[in-house]
C-alpha positions as a printed NumPy array, in Angstrom:
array([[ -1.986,  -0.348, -13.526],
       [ -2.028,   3.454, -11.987],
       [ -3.728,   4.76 , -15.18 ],
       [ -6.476,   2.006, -14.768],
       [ -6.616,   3.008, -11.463],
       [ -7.114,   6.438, -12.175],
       [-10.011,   5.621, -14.432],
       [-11.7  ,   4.081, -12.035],
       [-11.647,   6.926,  -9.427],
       [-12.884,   9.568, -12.382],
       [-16.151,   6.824, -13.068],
       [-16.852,   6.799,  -9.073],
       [-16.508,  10.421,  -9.19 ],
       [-18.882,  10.781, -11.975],
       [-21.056,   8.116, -10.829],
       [-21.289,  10.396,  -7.348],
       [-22.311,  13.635,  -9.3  ],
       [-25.147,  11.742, -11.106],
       [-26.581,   9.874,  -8.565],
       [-26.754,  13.633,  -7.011],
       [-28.7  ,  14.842, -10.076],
       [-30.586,  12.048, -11.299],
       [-34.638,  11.927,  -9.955],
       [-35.28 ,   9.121, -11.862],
       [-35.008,   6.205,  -9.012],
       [-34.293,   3.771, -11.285],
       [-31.575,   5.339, -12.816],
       [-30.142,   5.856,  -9.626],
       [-30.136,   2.382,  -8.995],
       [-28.661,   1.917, -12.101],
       [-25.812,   4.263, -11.04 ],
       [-25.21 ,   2.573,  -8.013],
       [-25.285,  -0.71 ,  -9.604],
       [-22.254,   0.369, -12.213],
       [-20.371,   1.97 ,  -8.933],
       [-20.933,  -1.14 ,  -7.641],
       [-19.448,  -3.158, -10.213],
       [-16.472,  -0.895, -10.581],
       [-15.536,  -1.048,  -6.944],
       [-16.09 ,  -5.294,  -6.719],
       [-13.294,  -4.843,  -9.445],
       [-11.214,  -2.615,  -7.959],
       [ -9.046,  -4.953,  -5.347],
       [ -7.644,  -6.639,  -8.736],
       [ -6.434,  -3.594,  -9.895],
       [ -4.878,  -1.845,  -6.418],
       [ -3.617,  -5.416,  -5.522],
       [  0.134,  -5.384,  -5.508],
       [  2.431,  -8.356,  -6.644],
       [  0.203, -11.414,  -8.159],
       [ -3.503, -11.746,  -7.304],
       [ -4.233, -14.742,  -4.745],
       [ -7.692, -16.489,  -4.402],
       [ -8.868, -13.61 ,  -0.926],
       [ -8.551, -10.706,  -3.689],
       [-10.45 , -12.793,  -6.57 ],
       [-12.937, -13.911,  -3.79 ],
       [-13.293, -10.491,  -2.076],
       [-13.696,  -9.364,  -6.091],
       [-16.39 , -12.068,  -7.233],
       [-18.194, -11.33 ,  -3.771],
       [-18.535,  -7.616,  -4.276],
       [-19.534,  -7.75 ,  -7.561],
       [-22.533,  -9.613,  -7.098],
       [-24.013,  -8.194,  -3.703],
       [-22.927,  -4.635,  -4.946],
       [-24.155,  -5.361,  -8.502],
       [-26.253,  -7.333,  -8.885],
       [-28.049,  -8.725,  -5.344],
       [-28.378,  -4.745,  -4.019],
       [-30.477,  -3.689,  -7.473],
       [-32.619,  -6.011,  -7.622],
       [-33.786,  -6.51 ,  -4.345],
       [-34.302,  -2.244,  -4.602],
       [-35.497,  -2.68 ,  -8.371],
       [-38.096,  -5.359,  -7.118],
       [-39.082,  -2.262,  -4.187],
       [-39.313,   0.462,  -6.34 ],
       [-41.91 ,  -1.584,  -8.449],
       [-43.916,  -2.547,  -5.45 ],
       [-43.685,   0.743,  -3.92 ],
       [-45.036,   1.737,  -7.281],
       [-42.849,   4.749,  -7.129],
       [-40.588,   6.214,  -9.818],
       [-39.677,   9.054,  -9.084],
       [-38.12 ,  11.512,  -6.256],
       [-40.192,  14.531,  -7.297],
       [-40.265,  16.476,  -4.083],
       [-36.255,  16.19 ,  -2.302],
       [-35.436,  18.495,   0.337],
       [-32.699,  19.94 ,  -1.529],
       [-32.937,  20.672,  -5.06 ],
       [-30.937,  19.274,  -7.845],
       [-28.742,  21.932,  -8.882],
       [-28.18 ,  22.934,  -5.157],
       [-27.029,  18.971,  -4.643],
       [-24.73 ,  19.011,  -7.846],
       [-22.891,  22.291,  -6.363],
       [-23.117,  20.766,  -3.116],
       [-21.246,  17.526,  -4.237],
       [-18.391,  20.01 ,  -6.284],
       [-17.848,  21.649,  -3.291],
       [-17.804,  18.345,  -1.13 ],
       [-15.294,  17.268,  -3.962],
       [-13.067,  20.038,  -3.959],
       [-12.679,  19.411,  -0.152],
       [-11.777,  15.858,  -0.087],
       [ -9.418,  16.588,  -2.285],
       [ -7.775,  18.954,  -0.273],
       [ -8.252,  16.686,   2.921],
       [ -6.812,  13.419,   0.751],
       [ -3.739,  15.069,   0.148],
       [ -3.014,  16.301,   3.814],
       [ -4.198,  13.324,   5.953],
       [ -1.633,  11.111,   7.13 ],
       [ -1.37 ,   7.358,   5.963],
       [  0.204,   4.419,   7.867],
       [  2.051,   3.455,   5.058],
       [  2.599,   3.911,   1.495],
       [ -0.163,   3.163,  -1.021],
       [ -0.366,   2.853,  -4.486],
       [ -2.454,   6.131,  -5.373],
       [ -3.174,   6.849,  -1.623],
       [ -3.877,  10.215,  -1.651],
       [ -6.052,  10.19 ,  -4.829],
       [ -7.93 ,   7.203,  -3.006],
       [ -8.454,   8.929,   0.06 ],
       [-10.151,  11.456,  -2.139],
       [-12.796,   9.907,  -3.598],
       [-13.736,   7.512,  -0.508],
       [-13.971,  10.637,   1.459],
       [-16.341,  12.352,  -1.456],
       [-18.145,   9.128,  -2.01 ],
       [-19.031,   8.973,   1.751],
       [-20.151,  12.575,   1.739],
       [-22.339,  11.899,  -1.462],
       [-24.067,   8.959,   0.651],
       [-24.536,  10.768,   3.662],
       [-25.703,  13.996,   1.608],
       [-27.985,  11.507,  -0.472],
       [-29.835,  10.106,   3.138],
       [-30.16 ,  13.504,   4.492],
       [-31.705,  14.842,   1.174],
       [-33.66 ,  12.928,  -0.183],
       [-37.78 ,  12.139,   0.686],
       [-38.35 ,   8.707,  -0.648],
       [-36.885,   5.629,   1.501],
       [-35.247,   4.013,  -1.76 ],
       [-33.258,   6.956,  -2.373],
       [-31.928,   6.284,   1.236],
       [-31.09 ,   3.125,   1.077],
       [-29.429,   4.219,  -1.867],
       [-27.457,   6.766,   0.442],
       [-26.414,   4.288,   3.04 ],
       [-24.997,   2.153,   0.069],
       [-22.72 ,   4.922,  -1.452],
       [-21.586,   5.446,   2.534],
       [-20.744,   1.543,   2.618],
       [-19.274,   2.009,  -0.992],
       [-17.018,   4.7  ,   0.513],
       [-15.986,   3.03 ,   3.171],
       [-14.921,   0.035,   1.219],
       [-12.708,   1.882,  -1.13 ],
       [-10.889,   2.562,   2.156],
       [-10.509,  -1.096,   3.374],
       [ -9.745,  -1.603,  -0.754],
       [ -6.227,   0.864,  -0.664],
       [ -5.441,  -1.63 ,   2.559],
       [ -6.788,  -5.127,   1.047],
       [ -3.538,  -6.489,   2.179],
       [ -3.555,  -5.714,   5.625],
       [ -7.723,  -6.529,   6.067],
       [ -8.6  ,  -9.764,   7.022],
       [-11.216, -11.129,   4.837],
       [-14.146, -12.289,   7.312],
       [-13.908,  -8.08 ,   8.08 ],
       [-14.512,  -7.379,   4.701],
       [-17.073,  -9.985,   4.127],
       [-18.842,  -9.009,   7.633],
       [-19.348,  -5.438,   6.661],
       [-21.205,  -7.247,   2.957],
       [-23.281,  -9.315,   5.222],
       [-24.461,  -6.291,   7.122],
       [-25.172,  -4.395,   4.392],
       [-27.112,  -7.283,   2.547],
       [-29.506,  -7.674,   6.116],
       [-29.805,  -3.715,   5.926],
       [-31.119,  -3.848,   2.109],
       [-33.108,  -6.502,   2.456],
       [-34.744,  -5.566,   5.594],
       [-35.453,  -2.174,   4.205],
       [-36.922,  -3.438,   1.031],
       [-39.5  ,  -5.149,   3.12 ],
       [-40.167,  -2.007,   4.988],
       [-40.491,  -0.065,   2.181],
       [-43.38 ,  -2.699,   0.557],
       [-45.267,  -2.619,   3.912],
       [-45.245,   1.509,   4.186],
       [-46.664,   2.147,   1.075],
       [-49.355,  -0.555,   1.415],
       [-50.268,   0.948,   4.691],
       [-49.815,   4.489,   3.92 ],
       [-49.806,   4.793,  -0.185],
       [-46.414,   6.593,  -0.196],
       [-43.164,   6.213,   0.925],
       [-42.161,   9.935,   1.812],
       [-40.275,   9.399,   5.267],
       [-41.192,  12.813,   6.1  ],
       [-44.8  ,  12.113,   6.443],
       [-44.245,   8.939,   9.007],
       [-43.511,  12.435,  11.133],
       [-47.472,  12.278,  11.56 ],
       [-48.028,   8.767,  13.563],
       [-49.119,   8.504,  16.394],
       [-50.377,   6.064,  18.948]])
């Protein structure tokens, strides 16, 4: 179980790096899609002792908002947005690959020095990579022009976060866990239709240029 463990921490670590280097939008929704799918399976493998029915439902309801719901409701904006790719970011790809070593390097460092409440299975490893996967979202919303690639960024945050409440699925209740999905699902879909009615008005969906409105 701790080597297929492992393996899943290395794919959300590589998923990270090429969602940071990817300007194809689609491809980064791709990415997010498979980090999606690995995390909704993750609670089966970091469960201890035999699986009950609140990891297989906490499992079966994070792979399809993460998966599949999340994609295509961003799949179905990119198309309407008419909008492929992020040509213009505010921080270059090479500059956000090095940026995202260096972020990795550091949560490294910080996962093996920040106290836990109590033993985990792979705690310190996990610590890790939530901490680097919440930098690459944050890095991803503060970078990036076009409002899918955001979204994008907040969903790698929530993806970070997750992997947290994932090392502790034991102690969390369930309606937490399912609370933070339903919040995230409102968020998506909310911005989808935001993103649609922007680039009807406005023929682009640069959030830089909504800098320009005014009364």
């Amino acid at each position: 179980m701790t080597n297929w463990i492992d393996t899943v921490m290395v794919l959300i670590i590589l998923s990270n790096l090429m969602l940071l280097g990817s300007s194809r939008l689609a491809a980064c929704i791709r990415i997010v899609a498979s980090q999606g799918i690995i995390l909704g399976l993750l609670p089966l493998l970091a469960h201890e002792g035999g699986i009950d029915g609140h990891v297989v439902l906490l499992a079966a309801w994070s792979v399809t908002l993460k998966g599949v719901a999340f994609p295509w409701l961003l799949t179905r904006a990119m198309r309407d947005a008419s909008v492929r790719r992020e040509v213009e970011p505010f921080v270059g790809y090479t500059t956000s690959l090095l940026a995202g070593c260096a972020a990795l390097a550091v949560s490294l460092w910080a996962g093996n020095r920040l106290p836990l409440p109590f033993a985990i299975q792979n705690s310190s490893l996990t610590v890790a990579v939530a901490l680097f996967t919440i930098m690459t979202g944050l890095f991803v919303i503060v970078s990036r022009r076009k409002a899918v690639n955001q979204v994008l960024g907040y969903l790698v945050l929530e993806n970070g976060i997750y992997m947290y409440g994932v090392a502790f699925v034991q102690k969390s209740p369930l309606l937490v866990e399912l609370g933070v999905l339903l919040d995230v699902f409102v968020a998506v879909f909310v911005m989808g239709i935001m993103i649609f009615h922007i680039n009807r008005e406005f023929d682009h969906i640069d959030t830089d240029q909504l800098s320009i409105l005014k009364e």
